[in-house]
PDB file of N, CA, C and O in Angstrom:
ATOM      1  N   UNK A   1       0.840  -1.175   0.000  1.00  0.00           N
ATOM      2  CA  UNK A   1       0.000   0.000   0.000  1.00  0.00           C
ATOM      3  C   UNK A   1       0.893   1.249   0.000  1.00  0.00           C
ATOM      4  O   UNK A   1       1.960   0.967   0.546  1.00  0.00           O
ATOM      5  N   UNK A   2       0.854   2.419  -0.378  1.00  0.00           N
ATOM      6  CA  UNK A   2       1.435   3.624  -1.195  1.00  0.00           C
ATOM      7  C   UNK A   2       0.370   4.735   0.146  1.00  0.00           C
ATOM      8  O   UNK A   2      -0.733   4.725   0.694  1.00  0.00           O
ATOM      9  N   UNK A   3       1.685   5.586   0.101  1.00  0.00           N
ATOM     10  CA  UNK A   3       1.136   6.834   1.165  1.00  0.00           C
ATOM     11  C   UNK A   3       0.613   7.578   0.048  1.00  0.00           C
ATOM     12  O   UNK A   3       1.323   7.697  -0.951  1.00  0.00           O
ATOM     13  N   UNK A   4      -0.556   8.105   0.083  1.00  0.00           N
ATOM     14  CA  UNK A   4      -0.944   8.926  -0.990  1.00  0.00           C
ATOM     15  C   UNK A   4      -0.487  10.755  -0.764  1.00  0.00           C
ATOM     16  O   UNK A   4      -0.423  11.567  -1.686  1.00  0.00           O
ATOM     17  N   UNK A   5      -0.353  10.901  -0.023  1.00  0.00           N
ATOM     18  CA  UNK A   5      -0.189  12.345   1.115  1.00  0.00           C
ATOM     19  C   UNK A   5       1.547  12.272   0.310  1.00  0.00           C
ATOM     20  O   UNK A   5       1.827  13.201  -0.448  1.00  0.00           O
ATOM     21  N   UNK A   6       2.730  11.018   0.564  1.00  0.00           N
ATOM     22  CA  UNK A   6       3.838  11.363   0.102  1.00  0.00           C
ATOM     23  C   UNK A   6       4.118  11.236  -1.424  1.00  0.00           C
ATOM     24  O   UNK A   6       4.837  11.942  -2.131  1.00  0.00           O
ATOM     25  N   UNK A   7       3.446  10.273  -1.711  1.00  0.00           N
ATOM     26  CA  UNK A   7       3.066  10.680  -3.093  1.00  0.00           C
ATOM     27  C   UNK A   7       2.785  11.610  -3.893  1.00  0.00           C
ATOM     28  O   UNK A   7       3.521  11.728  -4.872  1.00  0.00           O
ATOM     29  N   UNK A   8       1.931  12.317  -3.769  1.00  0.00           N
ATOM     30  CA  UNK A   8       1.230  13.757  -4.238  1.00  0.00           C
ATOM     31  C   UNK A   8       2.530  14.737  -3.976  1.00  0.00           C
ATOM     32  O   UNK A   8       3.119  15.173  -4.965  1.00  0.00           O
ATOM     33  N   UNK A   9       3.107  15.183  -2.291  1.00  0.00           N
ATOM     34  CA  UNK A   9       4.500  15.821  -2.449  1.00  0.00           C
ATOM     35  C   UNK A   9       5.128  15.483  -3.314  1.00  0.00           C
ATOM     36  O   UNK A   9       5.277  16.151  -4.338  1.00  0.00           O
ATOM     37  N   UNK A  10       5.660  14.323  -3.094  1.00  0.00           N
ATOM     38  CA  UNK A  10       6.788  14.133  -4.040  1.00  0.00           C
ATOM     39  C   UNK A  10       6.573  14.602  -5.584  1.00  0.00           C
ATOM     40  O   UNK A  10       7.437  15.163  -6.259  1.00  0.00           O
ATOM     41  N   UNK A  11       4.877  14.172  -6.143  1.00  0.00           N
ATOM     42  CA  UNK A  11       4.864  14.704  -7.680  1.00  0.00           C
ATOM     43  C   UNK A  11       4.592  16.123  -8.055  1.00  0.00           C
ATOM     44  O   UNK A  11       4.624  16.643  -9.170  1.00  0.00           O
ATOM     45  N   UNK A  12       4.368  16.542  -7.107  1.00  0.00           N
ATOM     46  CA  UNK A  12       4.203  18.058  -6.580  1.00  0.00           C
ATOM     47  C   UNK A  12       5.859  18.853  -6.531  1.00  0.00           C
ATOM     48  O   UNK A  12       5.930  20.014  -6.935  1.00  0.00           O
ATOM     49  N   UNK A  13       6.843  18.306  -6.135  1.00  0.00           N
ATOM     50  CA  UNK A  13       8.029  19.092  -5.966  1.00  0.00           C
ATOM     51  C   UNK A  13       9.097  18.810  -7.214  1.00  0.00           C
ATOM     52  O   UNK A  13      10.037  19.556  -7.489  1.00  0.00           O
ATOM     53  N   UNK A  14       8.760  17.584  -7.908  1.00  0.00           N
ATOM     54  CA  UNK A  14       8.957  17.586  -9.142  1.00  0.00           C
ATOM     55  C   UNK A  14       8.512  17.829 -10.133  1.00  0.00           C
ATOM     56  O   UNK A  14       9.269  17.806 -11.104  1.00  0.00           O
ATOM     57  N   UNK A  15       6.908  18.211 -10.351  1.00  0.00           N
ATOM     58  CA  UNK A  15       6.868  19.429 -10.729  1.00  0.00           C
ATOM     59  C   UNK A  15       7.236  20.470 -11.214  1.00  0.00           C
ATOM     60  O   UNK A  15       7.420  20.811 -12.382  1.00  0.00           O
ATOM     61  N   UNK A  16       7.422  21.364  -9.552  1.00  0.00           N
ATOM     62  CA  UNK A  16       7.889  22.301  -9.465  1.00  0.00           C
ATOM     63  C   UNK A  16       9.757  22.497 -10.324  1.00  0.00           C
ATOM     64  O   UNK A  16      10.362  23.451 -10.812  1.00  0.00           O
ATOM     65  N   UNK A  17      10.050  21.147 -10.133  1.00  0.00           N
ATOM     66  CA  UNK A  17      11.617  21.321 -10.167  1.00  0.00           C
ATOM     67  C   UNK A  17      11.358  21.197 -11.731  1.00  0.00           C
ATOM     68  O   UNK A  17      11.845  22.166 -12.314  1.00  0.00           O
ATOM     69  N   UNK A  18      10.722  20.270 -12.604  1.00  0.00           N
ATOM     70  CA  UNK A  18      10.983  20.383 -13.727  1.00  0.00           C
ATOM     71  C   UNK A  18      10.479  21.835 -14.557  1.00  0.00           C
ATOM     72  O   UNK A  18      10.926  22.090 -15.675  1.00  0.00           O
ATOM     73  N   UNK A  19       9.490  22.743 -13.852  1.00  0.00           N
ATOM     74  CA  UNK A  19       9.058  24.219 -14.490  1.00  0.00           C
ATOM     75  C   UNK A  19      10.051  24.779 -14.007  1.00  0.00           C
ATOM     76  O   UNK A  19      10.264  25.834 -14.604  1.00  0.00           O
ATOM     77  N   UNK A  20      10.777  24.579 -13.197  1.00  0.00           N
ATOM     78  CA  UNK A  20      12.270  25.534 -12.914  1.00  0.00           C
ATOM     79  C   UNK A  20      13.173  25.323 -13.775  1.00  0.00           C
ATOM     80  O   UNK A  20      13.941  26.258 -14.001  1.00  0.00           O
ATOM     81  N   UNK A  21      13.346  24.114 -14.469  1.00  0.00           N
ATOM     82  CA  UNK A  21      14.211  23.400 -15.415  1.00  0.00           C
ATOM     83  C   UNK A  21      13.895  24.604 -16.991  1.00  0.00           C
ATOM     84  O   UNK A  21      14.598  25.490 -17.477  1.00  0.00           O
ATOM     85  N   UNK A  22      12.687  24.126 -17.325  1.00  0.00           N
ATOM     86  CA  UNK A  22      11.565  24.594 -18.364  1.00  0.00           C
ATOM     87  C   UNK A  22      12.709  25.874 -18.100  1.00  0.00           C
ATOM     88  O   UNK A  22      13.741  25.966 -18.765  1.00  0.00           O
ATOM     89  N   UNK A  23      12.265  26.987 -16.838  1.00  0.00           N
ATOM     90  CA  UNK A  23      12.062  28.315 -17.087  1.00  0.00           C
ATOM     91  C   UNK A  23      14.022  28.605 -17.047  1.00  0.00           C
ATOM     92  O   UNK A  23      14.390  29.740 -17.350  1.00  0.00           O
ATOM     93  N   UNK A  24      14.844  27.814 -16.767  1.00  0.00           N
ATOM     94  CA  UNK A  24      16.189  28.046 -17.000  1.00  0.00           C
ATOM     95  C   UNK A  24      16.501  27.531 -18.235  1.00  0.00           C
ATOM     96  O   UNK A  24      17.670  27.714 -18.577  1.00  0.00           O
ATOM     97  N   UNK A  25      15.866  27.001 -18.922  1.00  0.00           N
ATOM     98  CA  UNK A  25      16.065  25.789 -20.402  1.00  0.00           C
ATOM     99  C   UNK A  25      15.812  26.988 -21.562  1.00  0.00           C
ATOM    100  O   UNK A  25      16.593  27.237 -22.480  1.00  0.00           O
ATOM    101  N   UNK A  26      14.574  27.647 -21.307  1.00  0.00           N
ATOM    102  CA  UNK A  26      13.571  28.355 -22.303  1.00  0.00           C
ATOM    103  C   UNK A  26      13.980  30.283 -21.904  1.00  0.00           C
ATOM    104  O   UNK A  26      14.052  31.031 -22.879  1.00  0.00           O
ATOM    105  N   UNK A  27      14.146  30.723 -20.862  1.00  0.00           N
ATOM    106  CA  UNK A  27      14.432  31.995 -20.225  1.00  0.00           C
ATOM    107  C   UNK A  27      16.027  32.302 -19.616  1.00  0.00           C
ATOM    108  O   UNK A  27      16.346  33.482 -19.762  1.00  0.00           O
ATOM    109  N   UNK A  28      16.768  31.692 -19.154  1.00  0.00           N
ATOM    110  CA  UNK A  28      17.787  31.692 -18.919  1.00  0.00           C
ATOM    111  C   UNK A  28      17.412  31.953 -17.267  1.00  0.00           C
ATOM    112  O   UNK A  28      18.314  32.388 -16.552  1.00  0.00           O
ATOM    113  N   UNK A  29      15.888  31.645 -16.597  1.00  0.00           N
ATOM    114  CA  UNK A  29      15.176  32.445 -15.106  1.00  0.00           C
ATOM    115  C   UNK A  29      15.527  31.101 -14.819  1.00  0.00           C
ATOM    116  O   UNK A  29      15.426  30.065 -15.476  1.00  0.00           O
ATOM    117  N   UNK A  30      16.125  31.452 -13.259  1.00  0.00           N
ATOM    118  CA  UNK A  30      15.940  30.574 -12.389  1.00  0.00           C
ATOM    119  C   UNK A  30      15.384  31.119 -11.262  1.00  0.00           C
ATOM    120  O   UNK A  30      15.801  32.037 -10.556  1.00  0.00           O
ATOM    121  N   UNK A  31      14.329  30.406 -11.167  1.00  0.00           N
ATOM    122  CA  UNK A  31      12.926  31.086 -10.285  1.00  0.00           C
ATOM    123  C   UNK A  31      13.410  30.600  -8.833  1.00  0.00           C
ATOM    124  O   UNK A  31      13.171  31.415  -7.943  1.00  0.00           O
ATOM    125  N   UNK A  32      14.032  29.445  -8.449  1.00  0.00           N
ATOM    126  CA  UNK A  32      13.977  28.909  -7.071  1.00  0.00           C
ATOM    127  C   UNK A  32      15.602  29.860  -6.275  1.00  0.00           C
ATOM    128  O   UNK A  32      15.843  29.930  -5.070  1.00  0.00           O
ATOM    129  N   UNK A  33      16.456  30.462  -7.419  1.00  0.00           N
ATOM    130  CA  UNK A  33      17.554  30.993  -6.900  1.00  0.00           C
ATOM    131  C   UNK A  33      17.097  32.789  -6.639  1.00  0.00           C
ATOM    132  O   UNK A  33      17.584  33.478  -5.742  1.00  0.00           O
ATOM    133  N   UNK A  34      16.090  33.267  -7.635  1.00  0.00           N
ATOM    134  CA  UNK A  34      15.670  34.349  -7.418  1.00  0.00           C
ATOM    135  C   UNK A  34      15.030  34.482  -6.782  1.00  0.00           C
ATOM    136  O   UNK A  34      14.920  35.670  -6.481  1.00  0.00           O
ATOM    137  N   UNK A  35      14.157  33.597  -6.091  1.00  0.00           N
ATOM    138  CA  UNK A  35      12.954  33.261  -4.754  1.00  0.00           C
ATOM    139  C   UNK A  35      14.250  33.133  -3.473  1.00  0.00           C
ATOM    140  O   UNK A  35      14.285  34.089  -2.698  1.00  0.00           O
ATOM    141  N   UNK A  36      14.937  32.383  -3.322  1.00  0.00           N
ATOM    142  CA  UNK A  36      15.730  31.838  -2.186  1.00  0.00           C
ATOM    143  C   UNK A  36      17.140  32.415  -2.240  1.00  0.00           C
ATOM    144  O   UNK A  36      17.793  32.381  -1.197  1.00  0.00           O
ATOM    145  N   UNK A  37      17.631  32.890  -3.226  1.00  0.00           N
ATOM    146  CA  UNK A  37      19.452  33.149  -3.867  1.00  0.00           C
ATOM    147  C   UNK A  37      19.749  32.281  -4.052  1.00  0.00           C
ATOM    148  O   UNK A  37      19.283  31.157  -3.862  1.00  0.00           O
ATOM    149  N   UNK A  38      20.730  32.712  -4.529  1.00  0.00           N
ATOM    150  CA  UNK A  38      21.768  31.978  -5.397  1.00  0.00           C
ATOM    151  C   UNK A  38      22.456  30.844  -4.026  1.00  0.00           C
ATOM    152  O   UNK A  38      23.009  31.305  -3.028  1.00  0.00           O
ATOM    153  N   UNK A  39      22.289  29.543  -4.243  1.00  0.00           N
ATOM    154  CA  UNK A  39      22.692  28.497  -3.605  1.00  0.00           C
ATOM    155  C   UNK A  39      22.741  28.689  -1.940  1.00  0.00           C
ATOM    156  O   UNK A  39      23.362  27.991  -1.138  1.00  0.00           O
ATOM    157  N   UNK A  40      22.026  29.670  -1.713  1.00  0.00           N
ATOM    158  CA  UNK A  40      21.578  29.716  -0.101  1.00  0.00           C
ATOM    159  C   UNK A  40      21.135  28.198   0.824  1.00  0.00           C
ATOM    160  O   UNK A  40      20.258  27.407   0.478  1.00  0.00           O
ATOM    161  N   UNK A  41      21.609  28.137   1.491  1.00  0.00           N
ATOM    162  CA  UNK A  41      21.166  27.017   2.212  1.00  0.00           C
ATOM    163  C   UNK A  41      19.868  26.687   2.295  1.00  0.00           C
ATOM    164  O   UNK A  41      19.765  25.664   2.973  1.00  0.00           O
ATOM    165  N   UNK A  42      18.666  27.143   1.858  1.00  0.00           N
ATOM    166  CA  UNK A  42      17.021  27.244   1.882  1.00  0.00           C
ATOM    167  C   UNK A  42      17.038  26.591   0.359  1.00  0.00           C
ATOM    168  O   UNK A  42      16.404  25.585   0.042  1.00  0.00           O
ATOM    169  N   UNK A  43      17.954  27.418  -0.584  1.00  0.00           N
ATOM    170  CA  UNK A  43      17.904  26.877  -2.083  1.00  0.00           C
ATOM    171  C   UNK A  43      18.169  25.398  -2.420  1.00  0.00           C
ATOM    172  O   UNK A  43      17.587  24.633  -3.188  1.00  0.00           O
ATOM    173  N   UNK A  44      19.428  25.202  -1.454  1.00  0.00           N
ATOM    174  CA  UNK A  44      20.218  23.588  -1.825  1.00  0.00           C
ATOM    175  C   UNK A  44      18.956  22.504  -0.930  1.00  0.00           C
ATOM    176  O   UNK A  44      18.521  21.435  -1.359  1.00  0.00           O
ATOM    177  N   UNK A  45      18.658  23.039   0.121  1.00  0.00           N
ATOM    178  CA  UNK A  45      17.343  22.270   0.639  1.00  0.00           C
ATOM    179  C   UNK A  45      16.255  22.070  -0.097  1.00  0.00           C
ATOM    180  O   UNK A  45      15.732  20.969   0.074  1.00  0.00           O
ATOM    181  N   UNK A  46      15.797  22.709  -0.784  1.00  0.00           N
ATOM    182  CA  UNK A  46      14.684  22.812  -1.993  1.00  0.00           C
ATOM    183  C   UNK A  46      15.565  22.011  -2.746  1.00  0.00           C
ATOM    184  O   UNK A  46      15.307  20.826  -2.532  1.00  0.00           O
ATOM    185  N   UNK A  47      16.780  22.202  -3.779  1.00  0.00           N
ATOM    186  CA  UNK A  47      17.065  21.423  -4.991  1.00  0.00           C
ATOM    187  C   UNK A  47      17.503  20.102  -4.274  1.00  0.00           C
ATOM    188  O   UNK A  47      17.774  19.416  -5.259  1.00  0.00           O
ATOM    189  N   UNK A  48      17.655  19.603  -3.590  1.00  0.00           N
ATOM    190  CA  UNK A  48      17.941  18.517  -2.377  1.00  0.00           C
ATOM    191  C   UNK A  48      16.427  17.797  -2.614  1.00  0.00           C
ATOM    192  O   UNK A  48      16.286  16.720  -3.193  1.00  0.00           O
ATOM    193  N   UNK A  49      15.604  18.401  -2.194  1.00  0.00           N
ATOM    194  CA  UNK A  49      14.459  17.473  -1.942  1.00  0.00           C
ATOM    195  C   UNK A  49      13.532  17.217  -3.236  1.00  0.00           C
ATOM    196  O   UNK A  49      12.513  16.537  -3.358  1.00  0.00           O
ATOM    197  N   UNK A  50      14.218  17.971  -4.116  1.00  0.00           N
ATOM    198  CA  UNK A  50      13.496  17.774  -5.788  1.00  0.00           C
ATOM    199  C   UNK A  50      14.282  16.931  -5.782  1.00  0.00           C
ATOM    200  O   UNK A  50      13.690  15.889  -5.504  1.00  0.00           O
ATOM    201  N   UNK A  51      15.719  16.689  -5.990  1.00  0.00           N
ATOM    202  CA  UNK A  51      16.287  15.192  -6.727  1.00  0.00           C
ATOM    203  C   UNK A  51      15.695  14.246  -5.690  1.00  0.00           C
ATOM    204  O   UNK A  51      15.483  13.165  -6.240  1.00  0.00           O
ATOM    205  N   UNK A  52      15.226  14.220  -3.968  1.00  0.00           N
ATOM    206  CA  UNK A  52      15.033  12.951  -3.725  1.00  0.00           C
ATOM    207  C   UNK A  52      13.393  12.399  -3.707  1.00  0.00           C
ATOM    208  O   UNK A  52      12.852  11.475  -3.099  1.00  0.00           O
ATOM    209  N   UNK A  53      12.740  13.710  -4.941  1.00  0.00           N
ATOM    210  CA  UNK A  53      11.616  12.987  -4.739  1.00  0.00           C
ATOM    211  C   UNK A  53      11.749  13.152  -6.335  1.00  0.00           C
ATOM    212  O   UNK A  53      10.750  13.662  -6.843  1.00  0.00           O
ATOM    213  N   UNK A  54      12.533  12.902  -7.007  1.00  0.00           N
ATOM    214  CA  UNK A  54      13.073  12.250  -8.504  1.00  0.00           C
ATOM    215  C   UNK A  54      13.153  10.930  -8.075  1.00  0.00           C
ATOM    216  O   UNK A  54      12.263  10.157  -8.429  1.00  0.00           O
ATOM    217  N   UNK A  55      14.491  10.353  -7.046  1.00  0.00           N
ATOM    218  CA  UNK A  55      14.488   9.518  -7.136  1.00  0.00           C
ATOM    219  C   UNK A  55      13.432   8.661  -6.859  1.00  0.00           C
ATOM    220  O   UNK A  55      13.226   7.643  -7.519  1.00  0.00           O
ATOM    221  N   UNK A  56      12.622   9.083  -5.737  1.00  0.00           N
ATOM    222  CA  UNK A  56      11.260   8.145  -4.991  1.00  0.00           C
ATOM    223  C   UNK A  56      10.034   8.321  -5.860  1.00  0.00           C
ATOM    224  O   UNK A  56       8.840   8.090  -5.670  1.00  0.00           O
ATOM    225  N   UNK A  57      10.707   8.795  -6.849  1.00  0.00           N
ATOM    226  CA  UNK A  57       9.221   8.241  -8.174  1.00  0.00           C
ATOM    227  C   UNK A  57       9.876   7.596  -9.248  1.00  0.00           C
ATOM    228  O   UNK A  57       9.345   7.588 -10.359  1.00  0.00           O
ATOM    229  N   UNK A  58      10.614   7.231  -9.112  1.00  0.00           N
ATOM    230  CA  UNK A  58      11.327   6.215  -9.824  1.00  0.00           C
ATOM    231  C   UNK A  58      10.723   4.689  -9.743  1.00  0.00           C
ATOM    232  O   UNK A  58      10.648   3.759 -10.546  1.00  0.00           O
ATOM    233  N   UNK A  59      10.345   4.882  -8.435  1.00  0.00           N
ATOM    234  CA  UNK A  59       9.299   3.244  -7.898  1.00  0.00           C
ATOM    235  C   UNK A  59       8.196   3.501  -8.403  1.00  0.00           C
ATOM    236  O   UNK A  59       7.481   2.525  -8.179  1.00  0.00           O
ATOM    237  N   UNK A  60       7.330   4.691  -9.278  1.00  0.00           N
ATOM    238  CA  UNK A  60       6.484   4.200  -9.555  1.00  0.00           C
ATOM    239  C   UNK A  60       6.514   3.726 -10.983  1.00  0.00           C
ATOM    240  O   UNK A  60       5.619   2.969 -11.359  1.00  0.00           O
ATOM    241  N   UNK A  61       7.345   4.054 -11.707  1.00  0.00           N
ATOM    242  CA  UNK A  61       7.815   2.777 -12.725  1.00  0.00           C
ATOM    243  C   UNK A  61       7.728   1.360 -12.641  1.00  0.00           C
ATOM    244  O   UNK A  61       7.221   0.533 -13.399  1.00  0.00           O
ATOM    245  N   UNK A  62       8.346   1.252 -11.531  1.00  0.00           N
ATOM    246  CA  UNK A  62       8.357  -0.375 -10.771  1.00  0.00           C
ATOM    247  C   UNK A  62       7.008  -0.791 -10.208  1.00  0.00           C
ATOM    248  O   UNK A  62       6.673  -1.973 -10.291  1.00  0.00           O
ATOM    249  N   UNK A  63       6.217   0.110  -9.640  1.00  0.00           N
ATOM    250  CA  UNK A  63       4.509  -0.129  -9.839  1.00  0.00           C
ATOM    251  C   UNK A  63       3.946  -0.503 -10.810  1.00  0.00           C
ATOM    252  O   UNK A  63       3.320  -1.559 -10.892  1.00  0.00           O
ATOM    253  N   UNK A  64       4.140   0.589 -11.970  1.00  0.00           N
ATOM    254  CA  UNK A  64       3.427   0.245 -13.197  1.00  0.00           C
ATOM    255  C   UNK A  64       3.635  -0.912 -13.807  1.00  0.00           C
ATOM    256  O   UNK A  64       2.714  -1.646 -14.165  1.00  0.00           O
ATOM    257  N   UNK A  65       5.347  -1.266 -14.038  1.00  0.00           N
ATOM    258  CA  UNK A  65       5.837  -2.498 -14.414  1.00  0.00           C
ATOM    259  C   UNK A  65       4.428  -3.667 -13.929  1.00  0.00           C
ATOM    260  O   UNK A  65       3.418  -4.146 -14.446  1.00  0.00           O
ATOM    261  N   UNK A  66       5.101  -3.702 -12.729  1.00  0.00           N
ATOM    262  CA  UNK A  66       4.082  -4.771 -11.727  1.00  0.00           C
ATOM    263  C   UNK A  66       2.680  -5.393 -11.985  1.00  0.00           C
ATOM    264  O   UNK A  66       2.377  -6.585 -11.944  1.00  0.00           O
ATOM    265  N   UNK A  67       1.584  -3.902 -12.365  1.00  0.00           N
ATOM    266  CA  UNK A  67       0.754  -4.162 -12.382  1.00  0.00           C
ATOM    267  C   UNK A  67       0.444  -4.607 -13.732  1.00  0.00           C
ATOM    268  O   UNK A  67      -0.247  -5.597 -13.973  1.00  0.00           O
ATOM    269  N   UNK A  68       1.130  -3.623 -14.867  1.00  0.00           N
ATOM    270  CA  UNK A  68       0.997  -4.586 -16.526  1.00  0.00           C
ATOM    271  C   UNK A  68       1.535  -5.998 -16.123  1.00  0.00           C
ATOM    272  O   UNK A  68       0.900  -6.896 -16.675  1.00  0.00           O
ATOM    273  N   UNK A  69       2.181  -6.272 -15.596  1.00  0.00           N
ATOM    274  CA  UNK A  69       2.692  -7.682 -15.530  1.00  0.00           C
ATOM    275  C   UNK A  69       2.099  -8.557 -15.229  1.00  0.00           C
ATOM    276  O   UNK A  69       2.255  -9.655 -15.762  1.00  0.00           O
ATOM    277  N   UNK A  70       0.824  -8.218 -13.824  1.00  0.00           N
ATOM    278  CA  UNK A  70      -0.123  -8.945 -13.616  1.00  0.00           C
ATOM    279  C   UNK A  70      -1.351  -9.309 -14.758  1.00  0.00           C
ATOM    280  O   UNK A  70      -2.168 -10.229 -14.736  1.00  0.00           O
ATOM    281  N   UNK A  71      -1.227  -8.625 -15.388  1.00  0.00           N
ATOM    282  CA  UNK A  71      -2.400  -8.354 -16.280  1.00  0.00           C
ATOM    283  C   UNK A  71      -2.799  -9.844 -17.426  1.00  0.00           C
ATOM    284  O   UNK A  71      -3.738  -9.779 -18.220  1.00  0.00           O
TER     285      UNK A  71
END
């Protein structure tokens, strides 16, 4: 069974991290360094918890796998 509450964060802050991506990719803006500065300890905590809720949706690949598999 799947926390739905950490779930939703997690796709929620990646998200966020990939429209920050978008807006440094497409604008040259980086919205989370102009919100927080430039690599401030508040900033690296934010880009910190976007890669580790990159990695913790990585399992839901391994869900999906699972369940086509049952099928």
């Amino acid at each position: 069974m799947r926390n739905k509450a950490l779930d939703n964060t997690a796709l929620t802050l990646a998200i966020i991290g990939a429209v920050n991506w978008g807006l440094i990719g497409f604008f040259d803006f980086n919205l989370v360094a102009s919100l927080f500065g430039g690599m401030s300890w508040l900033s690296r905590i934010i880009y910190g918890l976007v890669g580790l809720c990159g990695i913790y949706l990585i399992s839901f690949y391994m869900q999906n796998n699972n369940i086509s598999s049952q099928s």
